[in-house]
TORSETOR-534848 format. One line per field, with one value per residue (C-alpha): x, y negated, z negated; residue in one letter. Coordinates in steps of 0.2 Angstrom, whole numbers, plus 2048, in hexadecimal, padded with zeros to 3 digits. Layout:
% residues N
east <- X,...;
north <- Y,...;
up <- Z,...;
rest <- A,...;
END
This chain:
% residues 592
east <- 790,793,786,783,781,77D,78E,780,791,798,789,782,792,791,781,783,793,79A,787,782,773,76F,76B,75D,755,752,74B,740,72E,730,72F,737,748,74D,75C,751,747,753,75F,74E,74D,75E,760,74F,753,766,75A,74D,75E,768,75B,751,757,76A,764,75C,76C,774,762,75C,76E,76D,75C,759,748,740,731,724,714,717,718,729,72C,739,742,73E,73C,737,727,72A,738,72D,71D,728,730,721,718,723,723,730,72E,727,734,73B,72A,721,713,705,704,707,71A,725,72C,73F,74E,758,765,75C,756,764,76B,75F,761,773,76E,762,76E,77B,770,768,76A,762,752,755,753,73F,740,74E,740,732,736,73D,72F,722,72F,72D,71C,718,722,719,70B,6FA,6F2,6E6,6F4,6FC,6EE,6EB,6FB,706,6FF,700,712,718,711,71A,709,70C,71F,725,732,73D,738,746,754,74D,757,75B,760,76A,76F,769,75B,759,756,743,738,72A,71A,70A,6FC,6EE,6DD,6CF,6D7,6E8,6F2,6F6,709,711,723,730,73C,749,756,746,74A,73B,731,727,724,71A,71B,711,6FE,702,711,712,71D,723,726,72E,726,723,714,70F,714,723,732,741,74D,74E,742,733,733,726,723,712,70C,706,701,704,6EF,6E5,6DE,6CC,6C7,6C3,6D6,6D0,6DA,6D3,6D7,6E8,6F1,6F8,70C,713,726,72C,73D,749,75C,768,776,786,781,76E,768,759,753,749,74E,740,73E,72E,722,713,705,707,6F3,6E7,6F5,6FA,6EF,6FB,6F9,705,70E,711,70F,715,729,72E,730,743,744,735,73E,74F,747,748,757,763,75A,75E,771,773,76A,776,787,780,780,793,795,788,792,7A4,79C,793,7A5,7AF,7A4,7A7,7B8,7BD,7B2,7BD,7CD,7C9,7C5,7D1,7E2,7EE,800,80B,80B,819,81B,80D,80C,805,7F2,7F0,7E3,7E5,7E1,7F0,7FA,800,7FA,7E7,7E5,7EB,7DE,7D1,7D6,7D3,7C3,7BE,7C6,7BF,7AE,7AD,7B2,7A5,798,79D,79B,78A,781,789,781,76E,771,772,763,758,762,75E,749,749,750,744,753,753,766,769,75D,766,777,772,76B,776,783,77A,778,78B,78E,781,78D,79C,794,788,79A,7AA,79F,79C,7AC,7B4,7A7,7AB,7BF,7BA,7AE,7BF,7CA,7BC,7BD,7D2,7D2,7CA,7D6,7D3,7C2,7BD,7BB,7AD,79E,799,7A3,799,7A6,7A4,791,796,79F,796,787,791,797,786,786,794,78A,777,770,77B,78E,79D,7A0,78D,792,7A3,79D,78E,79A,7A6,79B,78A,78F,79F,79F,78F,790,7A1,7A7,79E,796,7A8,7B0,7A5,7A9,7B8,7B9,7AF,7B7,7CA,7C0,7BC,7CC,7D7,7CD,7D4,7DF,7E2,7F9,7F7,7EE,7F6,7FF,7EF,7E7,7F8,7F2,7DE,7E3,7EE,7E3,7D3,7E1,7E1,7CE,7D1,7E0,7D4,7C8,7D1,7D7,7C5,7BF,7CE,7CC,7B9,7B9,7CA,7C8,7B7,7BB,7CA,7C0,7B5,7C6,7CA,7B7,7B8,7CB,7C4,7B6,7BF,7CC,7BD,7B8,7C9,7C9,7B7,7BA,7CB,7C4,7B5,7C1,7CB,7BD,7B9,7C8,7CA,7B8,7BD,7CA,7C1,7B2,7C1,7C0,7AF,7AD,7A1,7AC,7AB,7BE,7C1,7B5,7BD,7CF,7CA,7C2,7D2,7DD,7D3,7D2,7E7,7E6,7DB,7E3,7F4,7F0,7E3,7E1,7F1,7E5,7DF,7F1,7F3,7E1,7E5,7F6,7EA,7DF,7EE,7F4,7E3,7E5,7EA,7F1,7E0,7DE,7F0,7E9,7DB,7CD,7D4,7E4,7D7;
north <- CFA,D09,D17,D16,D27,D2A,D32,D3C,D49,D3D,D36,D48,D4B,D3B,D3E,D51,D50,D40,D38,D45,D47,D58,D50,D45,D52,D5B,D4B,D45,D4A,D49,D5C,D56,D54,D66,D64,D6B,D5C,D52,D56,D54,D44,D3E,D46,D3D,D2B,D2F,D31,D23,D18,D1C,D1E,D0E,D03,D03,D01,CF0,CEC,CDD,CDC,CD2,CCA,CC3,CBD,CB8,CB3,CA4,C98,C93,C89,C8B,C9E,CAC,CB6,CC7,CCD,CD8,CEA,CE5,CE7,CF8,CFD,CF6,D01,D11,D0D,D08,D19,D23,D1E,D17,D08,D13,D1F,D17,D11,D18,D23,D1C,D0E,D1A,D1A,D2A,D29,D2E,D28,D1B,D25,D2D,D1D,D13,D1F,D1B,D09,D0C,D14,D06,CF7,D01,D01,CEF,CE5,CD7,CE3,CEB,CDB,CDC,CF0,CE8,CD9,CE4,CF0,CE3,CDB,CE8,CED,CDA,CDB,CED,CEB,CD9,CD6,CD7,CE8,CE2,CD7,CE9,CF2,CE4,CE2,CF2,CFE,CF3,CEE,D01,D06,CF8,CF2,CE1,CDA,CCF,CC1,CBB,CA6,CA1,C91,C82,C72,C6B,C7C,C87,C94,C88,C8F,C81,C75,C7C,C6F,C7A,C77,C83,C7B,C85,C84,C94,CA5,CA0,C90,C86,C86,C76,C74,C79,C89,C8B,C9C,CA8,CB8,CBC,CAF,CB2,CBE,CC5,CD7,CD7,CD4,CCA,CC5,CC3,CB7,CB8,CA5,C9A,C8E,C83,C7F,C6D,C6E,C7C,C79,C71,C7E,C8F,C93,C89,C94,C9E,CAD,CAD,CB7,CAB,CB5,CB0,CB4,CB6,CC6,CCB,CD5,CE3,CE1,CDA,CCB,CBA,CA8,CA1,C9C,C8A,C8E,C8F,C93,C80,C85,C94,C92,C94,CA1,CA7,CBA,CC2,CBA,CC5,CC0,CB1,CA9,C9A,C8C,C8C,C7F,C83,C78,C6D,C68,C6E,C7A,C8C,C99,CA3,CAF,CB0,CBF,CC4,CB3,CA3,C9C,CAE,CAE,CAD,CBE,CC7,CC1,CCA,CD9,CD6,CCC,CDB,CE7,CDB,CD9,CEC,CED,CDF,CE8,CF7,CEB,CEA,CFA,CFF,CEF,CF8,D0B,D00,CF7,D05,D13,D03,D02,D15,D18,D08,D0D,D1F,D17,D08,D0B,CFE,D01,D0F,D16,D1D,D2E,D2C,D2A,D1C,D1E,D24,D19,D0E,D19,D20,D10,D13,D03,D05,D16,D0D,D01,D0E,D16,D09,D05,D17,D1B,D07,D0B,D1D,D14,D05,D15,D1F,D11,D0A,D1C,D1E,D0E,D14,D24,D1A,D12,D21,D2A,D1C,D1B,D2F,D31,D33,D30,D1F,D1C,D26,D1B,D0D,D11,D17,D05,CFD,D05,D03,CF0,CF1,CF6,CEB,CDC,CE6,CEE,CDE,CD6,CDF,CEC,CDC,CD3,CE5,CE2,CD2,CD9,CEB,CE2,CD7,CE4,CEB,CDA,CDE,CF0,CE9,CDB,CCD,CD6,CD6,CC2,CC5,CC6,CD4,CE2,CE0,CE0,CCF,CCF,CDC,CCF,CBF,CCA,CCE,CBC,CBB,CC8,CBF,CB1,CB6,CBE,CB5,CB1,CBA,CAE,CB0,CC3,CC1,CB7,CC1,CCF,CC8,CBD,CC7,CDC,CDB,CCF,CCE,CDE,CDB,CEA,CF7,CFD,CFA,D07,D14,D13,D12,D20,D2B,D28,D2A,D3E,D43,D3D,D46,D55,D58,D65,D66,D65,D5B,D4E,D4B,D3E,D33,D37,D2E,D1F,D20,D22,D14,D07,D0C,D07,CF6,CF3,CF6,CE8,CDC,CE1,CDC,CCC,CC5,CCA,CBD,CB1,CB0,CA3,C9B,C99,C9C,C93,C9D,CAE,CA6,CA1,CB2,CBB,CC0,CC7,CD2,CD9,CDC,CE8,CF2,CF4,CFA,D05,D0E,D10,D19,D23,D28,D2D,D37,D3F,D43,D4B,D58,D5C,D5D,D68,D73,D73,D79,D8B,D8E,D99,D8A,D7E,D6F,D6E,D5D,D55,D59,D58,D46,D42,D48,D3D,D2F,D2F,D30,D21,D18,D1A,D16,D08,D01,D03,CFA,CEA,CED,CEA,CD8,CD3,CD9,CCE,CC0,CC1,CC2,CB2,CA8,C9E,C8F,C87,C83,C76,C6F,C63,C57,C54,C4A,C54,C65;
up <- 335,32C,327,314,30D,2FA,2EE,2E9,2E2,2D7,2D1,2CE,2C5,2BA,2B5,2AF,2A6,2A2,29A,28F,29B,290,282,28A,294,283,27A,28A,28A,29E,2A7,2B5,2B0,2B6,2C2,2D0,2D0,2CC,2DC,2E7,2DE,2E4,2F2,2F8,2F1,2FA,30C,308,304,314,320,31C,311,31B,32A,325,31A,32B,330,320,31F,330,332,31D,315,31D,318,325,320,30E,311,30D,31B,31A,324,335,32B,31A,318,31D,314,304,30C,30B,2F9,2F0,2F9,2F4,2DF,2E0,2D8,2C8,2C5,2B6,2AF,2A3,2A8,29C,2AB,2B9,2B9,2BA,2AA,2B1,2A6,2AA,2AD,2BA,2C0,2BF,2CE,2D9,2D7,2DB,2E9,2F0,2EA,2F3,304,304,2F4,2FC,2FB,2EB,2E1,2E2,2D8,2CD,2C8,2C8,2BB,2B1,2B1,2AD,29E,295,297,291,283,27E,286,27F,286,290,29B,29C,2A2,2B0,2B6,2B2,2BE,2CB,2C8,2C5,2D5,2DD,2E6,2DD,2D9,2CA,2C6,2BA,2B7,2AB,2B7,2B9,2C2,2B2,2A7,2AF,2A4,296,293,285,28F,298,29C,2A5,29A,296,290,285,290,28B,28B,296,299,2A7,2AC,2B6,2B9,2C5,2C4,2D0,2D6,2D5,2DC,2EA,2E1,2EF,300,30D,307,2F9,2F4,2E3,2DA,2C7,2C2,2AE,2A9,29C,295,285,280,278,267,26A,25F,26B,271,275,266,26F,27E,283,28F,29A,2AB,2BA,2C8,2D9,2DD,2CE,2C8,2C1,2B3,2BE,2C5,2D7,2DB,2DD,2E3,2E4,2D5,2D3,2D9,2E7,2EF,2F2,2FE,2FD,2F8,306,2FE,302,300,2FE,30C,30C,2FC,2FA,2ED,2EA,2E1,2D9,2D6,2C9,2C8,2D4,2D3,2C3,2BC,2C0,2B5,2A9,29A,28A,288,276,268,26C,26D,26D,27F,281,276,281,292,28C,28F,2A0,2A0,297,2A3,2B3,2AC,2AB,2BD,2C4,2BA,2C6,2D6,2D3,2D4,2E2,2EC,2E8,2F1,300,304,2FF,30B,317,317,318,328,32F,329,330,343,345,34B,348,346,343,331,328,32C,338,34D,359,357,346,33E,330,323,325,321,30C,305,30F,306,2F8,2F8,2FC,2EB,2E3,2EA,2E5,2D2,2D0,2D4,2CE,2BB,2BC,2C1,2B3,2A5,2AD,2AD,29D,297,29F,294,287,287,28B,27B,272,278,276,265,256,247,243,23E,24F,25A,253,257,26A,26C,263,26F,27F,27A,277,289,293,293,299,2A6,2AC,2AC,2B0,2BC,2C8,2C6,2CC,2D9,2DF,2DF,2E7,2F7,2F9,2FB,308,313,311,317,326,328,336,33A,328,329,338,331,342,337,328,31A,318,312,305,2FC,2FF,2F9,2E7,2E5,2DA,2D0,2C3,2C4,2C2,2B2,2A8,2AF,2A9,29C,295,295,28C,27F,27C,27C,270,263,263,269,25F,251,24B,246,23F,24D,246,257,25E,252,251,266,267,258,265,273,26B,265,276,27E,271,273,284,287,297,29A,2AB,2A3,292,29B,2A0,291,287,291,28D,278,27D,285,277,26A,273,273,25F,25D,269,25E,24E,252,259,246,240,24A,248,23A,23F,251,259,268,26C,26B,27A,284,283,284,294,293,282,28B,29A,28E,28A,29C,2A1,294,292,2A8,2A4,295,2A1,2AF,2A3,29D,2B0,2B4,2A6,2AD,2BC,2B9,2B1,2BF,2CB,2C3,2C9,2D8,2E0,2DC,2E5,2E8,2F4,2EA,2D9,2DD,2E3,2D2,2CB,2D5,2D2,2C0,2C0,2CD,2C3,2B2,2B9,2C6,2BF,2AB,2A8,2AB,29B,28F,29A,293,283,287,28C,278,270,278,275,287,27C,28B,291,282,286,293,292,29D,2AA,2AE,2B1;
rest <- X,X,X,X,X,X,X,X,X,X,X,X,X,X,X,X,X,X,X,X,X,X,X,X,X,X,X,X,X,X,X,X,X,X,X,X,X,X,X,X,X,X,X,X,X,X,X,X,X,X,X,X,X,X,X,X,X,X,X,X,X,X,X,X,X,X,X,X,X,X,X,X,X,X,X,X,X,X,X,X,X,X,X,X,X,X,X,X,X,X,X,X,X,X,X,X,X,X,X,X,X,X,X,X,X,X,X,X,X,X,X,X,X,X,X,X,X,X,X,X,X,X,X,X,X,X,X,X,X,X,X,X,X,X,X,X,X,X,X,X,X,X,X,X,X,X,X,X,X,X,X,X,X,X,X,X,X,X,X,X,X,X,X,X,X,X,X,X,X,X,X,X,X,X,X,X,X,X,X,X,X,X,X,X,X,X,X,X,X,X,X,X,X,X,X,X,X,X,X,X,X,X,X,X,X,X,X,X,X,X,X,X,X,X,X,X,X,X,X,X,X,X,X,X,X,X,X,X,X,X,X,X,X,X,X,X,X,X,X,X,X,X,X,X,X,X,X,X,X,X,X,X,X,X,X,X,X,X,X,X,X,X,X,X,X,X,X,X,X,X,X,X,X,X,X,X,X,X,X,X,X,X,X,X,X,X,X,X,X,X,X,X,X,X,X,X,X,X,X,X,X,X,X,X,X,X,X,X,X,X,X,X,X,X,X,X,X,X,X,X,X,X,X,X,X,X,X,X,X,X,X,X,X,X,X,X,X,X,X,X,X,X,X,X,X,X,X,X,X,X,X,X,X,X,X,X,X,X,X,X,X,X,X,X,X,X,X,X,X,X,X,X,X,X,X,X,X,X,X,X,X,X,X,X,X,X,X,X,X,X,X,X,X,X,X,X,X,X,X,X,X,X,X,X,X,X,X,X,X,X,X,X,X,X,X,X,X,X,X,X,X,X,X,X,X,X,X,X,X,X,X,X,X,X,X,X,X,X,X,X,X,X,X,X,X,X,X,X,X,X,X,X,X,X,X,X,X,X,X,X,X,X,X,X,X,X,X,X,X,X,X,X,X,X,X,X,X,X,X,X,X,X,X,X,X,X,X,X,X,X,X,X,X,X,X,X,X,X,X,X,X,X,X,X,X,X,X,X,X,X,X,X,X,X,X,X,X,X,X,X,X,X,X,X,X,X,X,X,X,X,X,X,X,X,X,X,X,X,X,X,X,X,X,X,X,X,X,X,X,X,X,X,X,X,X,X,X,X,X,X,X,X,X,X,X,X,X,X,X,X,X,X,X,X,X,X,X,X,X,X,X,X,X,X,X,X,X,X,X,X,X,X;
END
């Protein structure tokens, strides 16, 4: 298996000048944002990422998450890899200080959690639930629940989960059946949750699980849910833990990818009732857990793209070693990589991935522009926009994925298929991520019906308005071409745009056969206009006497690659909406 080693110069590059990075060190409170520290910063998480998180990467696959005597159990290595990235804060970075976190933005600490998903996914999912977690509560729980639990959780001593699936309700969240019955000062929780990322581990002292429920006389529906905290040990005032709560982990799922991740299926009160407290008011508890939920999709919208590094840096280093064949223009020996349509792949897997990290740094901007910002109309239209985003990038960043880990396996032909060479896992492991935290679909739909019509597209325009400013504003000769193409492609997220708005009475039905077609327009697009953008920066970097010249001229040939091999995807989707898929309601059940 290959060595993973940070792109610590093209995230560097992202973060300074395609994200408006400038704007939120002035606004942030935080002293640290200095580029001194934040290069250590990097450049630390790039070590901690490679040396021992990697390294673990076929160990957890191959060995997995196992239950004995009712007990998880983690891979060989675990425990210390958790040991050296809770002690080293971690865990904290993007949390807020007033419970002992770091207080980083999430654009800084969305790039270390590229760089950890990018090294071992399978571990990263913990951090992903942990900070999640502590947000929900934090922003909804009563203050004495955050001072309990917080500290705890921000320093990574204990972990948290997301208790949403059960057997019957998939994505349906509708249909929860797990009850919480008043008793004193908390309620007792019985029923079964099932798909619970780390629901339990060795690695750990306590777990604090964030559960719905309905309570007894909760309205049916998603409006009767409720949000409560059930620790796995219970905890005294003084914030020493106690006896056992009433859960336990019944079984772990056997996957296709993640195998390292125990994913559990939870029983709670199994005997008198497992002990948990309320977060926020009652049958609010779908609204407090999307907290955590829109922070997961935009973590797992990263997974795509920290997937599409790991199997691209994969499938170079194999293409660089393996002779097969003698290319055009080459001699006996040469190694693949010099075969036209293996470097053709390559660039794909590069200007592929270099797009979906652009738009999901650009999308953590966002939200820390729209936390920082003290104008109301202005913190509105930052989130608005960020909330805009979070569907594309939760959606077309891991279906890119899925496509980018496949072309890994294909760069690596016969061998790719055996599972010793390690391409495989990369994309059994991102076969979830279009599935988990709401499907594609989910995404789409959200995308079309709540992000772009429920404002009637206001969000939409005032982007796309933006984004067609910057793109004109380029001056560069050798790129007018390219940037032809960008004004091109924007103009077709405005005509998908205009006829979802008219078929929005007429036709609801077809705007969700063609959702995930819309959204994927705009991903096509905002990925071109952010690798446009990159090379006129780029071009003008290459003036400077420390110019980083391979590194540029690459960013350069990548963004022409991508707009003219790979934005093209955006007219057929647009060809796809303005068609309306009818045929699918041209058959009935039976001949499906």
């Amino acid at each position: 298996m290959s060595e993973y080693n940070a792109p610590l110069d093209d995230i560097k590059f992202v973060v300074k000048h395609l994200v408006d990075f400038a704007k939120i060190q002035e606004k942030s409170a935080n002293d640290n944002l200095d580029w001194d520290v934040l290069d250590a910063v990097l450049e630390e998480a790039a070590k901690l990422s490679k040396n021992v998180l990697a390294p673990l990467n076929m160990v957890g696959d191959t060995q997995g998450s196992r239950i004995e005597d009712g007990k998880v159990i983690t891979p060989d290595g675990w425990k210390e890899a958790y040991k050296a990235v809770t002690e080293g804060g971690w865990i904290g970075l993007g949390c807020s200080e007033e419970f002992g976190g770091q207080g980083f933005p999430e654009t800084i600490a969305g790039t270390v959690s590229e760089m950890f998903q990018s090294a071992n996914l399978a571990f990263s999912l913990w951090p992903l639930l942990n900070q999640g977690g502590g947000n929900a509560i934090e922003n909804h729980a009563s203050q004495g629940l955050k001072d309990l639990y917080l500290p705890k959780m921000f320093s990574g001593e204990w972990t948290g989960t997301m208790n949403l699936t059960e057997p019957q309700a998939g994505s349906d969240l509708a249909a929860v059946r797990t009850k919480a019955v008043p008793n004193g000062d908390h309620y007792l929780i019985s029923g079964s949750k099932i798909f619970i990322s780390y629901g339990d581990h060795d690695m750990a002292d306590n777990i604090v699980h964030l559960v719905l429920a309905r309570t007894p006389d909760a309205p049916e529906g998603v409006r009767g849910i409720s949000l409560f905290i059930v620790p796995k040990i219970l905890v005294n005032e003084d914030g020493s833990l106690g006896q056992p709560n009433d859960l336990r982990a019944v079984s772990l799922e056997h996957k296709m990818g993640i195998h390292a991740s125990p994913t559990c299926v939870m029983a709670y009160g199994d005997n008198d009732g497992a002990v948990g407290y309320l977060v926020g008011e009652e049958n609010r508890g779908l609204e407090y857990m999307f907290v955590m939920m829109n922070r997961a999709r935009f973590e797992v919208g990263m997974q795509g793209v920290s997937l599409s590094e790991r199997a691209y840096q994969h499938a170079l280093a194999y293409a660089k070693d393996r002779a097969q064949g003698v290319p055009f223009n080459g001699k006996p020996g040469d190694p693949i990589i010099k075969h036209p349509d293996v470097r053709r792949l390559l660039m794909h897997m590069k200007s592929q991935t270099q797009a979906m990290r652009a738009l999901t740094y650009l999308g953590g901007a966002l939200l820390d522009l729209a936390h920082l910002e003290s104008n109301e109309t202005r913190q509105k239209d930052y989130q608005g926009e960020a909330e805009f985003l979070t569907p594309i990038i939760k959606a077309w960043c891991t279906e890119r994925g899925q496509e980018m880990t496949s072309l890994g396996v294909q760069i690596h032909g016969g061998l790719g298929f055996i599972e010793e060479t390690g391409a495989a896992q990369y994309y059994r492991d991102a076969r979830i991520t279009t599935i988990y935290e709401g499907t594609t679909a989910i995404q789409a739909n959200d995308f079309a019906f709540r992000k772009t019509l429920r404002d009637e597209g206001a969000t939409a325009r005032r982007l796309l308005s933006k984004w067609e400013g910057e793109v004109k504003a380029i001056s560069d000769p050798a790129l007018q071409v390219n940037k032809e193409k960008v004004l091109t492609s924007l103009g077709y997220c405005a005509t998908a745009l205009d006829l979802l708005k008219k078929r929005a009475a007429a036709n609801p039905a077809q705007i969700a056969s063609t959702a995930v077609a819309y959204l994927d327009i705009w991903g096509y697009t905002i990925g071109a206009y952010l690798m446009v953008k990159s090379a006129a920066i780029a071009q003008q970097e290459l003036t400077a006497a420390d110019a980083n010249k391979p590194f540029l001229t690459a960013k350069i040939a990548c963004a022409d690659f991508y707009i003219t091999h790979i934005l093209p995807q955006a007219e057929a989707n647009l060809s796809i909406v303005m068609d309306g898929v009818d045929a699918i309601w041209g058959l009935s059940d039976d001949q499906f």
